[in-house]
PLY file of the C-alpha trace (Angstrom):
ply
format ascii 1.0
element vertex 145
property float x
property float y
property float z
element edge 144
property int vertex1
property int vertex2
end_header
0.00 0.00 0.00
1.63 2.98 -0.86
-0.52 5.47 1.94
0.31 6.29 5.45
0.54 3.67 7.95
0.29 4.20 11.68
3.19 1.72 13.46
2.21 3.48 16.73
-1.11 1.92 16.97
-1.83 -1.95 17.07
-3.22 -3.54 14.00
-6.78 -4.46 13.93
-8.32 -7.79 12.66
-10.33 -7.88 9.79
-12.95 -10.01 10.32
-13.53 -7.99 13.82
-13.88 -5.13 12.26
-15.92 -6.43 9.88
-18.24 -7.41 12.67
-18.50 -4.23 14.19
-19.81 -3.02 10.91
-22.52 -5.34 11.18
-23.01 -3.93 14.55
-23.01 -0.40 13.29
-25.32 -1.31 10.85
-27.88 -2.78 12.88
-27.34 0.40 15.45
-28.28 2.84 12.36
-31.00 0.45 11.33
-32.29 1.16 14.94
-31.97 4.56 14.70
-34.10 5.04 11.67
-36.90 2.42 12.64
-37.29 3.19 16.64
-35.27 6.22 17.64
-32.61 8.25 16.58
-30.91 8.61 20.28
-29.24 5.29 19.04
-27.10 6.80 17.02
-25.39 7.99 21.01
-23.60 4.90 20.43
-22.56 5.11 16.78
-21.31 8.64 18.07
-19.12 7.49 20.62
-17.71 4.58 18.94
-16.81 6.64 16.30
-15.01 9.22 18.22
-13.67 6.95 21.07
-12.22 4.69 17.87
-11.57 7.78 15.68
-9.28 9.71 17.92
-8.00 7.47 20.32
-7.97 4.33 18.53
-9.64 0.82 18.23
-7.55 -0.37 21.26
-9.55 1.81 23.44
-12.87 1.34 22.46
-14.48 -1.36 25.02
-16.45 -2.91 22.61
-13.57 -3.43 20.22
-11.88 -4.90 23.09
-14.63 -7.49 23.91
-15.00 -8.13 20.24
-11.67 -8.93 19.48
-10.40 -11.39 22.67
-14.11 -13.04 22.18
-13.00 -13.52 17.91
-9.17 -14.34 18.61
-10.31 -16.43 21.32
-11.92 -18.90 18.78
-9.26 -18.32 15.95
-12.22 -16.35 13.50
-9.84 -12.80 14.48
-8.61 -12.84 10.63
-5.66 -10.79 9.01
-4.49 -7.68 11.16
-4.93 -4.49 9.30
-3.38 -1.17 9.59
-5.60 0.75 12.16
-4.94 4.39 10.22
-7.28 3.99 7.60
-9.93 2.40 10.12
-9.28 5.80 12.33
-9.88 7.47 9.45
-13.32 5.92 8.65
-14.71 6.13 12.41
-13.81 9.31 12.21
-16.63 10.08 9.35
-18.83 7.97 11.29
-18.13 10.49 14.57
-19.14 13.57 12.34
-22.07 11.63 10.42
-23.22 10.61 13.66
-22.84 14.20 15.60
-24.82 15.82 11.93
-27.51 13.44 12.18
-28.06 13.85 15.94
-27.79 17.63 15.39
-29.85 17.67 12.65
-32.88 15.56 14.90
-32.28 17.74 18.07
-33.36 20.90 15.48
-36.26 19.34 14.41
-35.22 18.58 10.72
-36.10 14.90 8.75
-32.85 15.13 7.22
-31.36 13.62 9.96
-32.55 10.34 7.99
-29.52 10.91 4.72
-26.43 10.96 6.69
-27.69 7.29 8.94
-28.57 6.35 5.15
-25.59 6.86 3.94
-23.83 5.11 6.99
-26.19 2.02 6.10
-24.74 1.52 2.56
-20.97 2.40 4.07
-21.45 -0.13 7.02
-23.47 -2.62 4.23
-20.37 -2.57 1.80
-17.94 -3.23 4.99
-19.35 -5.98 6.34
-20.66 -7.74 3.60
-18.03 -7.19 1.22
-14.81 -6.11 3.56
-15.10 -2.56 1.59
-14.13 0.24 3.42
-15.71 3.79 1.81
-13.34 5.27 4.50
-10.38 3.71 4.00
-10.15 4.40 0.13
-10.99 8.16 0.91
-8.32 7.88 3.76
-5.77 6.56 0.57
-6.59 8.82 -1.63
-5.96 11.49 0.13
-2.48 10.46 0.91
-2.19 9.96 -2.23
-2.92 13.02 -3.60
-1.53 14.87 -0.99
1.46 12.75 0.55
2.98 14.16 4.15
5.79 16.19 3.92
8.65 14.42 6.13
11.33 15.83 7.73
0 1
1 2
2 3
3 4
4 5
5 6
6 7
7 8
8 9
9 10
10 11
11 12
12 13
13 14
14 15
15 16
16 17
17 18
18 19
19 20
20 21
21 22
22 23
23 24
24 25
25 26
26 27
27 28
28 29
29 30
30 31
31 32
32 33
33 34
34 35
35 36
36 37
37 38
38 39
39 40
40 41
41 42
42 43
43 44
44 45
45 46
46 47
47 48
48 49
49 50
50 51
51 52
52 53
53 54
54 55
55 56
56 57
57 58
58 59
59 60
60 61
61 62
62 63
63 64
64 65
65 66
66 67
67 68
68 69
69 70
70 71
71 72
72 73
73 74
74 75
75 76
76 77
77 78
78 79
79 80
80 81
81 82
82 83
83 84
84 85
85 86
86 87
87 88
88 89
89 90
90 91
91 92
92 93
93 94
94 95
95 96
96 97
97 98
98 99
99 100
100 101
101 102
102 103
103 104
104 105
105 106
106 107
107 108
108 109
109 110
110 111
111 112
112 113
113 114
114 115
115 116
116 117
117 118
118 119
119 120
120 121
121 122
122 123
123 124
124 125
125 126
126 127
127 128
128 129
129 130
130 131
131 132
132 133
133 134
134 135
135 136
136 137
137 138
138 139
139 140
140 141
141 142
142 143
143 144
C-alpha cells in the first residue's frame, strides 16, 4: 500500500472489524426504525475509535479477545485507515443527531448513507473510509522531515 501507515497503533483484525460493521449497521437500522438517540452509540464509537484508537474502544476490546479467542480474528490491518473511517462515522453521527435535536427529517440521509458504508464493509470487507483515507495520501502525501 503505498498510503500512510500508523506503526504506533496496534493492527486491527479484519474479520472484527468487519463485525462491528454489522453492529453499526444494525445500530443505524435502529436509529431510523425506533429512535434516533441510538445513534449515542454510533457517536461514541466513532469518536472513542476515531481519535484514540480501536484499542480503546471497550467494545472493540470485547470483540476482538471473544474472535481471537476462537481463531475467527482474521488478518491484522493497519488501524490508520480504520481511524480514518470512524472518524466520518463520529461527524455523520454528531450531523444526524444535530440535525434531529433541530427538528429537521434530514437527519434520515447521513444514517442512510452510513447504512450503505457499514453494508459494503461488512458484507463485502469494503471500506468507503479507508479508500478516501488513501486517496488522500495519495494526492496529498505528508511532507517528512
Amino acid at each position: 500500500r503505498d498510503f500512510m501507515l500508523r506503526f504506533d497503533l496496534p493492527r486491527v483484525p479484519a474479520n472484527v472489524i468487519r463485525w462491528e460493521a454489522l453492529v453499526t449497521h444494525a445500530l443505524l437500522w435502529l436509529a431510523l426504525l425506533v429512535s434516533p438517540w441510538f445513534l449515542v452509540v454510533t457517536l461514541a464509537q466513532g469518536f472513542i475509535k476515531g481519535f484514540f484508537g480501536h484499542q480503546a474502544c471497550p467494545g472493540h476490546k470485547l470483540w476482538r479477545k471473544l474472535f481471537e479467542s476462537r481463531g475467527w480474528g482474521g488478518k491484522l490491518e493497519d488501524v490508520g485507515a480504520k481511524m480514518f473511517a470512524a472518524k466520518l462515522l463520529f461527524i455523520a453521527s454528531a450531523v444526524a443527531l444535530g440535525l434531529f435535536l433541530g427538528g429537521s427529517a434530514l437527519w434520515q440521509v447521513p444514517v442512510m448513507v452510513l447504512l450503505v458504508f457499514s453494508a459494503l464493509e461488512w458484507a463485502l470487507g469494503f471500506c468507503a473510509g479507508c479508500w478516501a483515507y488513501g486517496a488522500w495520501y495519495r494526492a496529498f502525501p505528508p511532507k517528512m522531515g
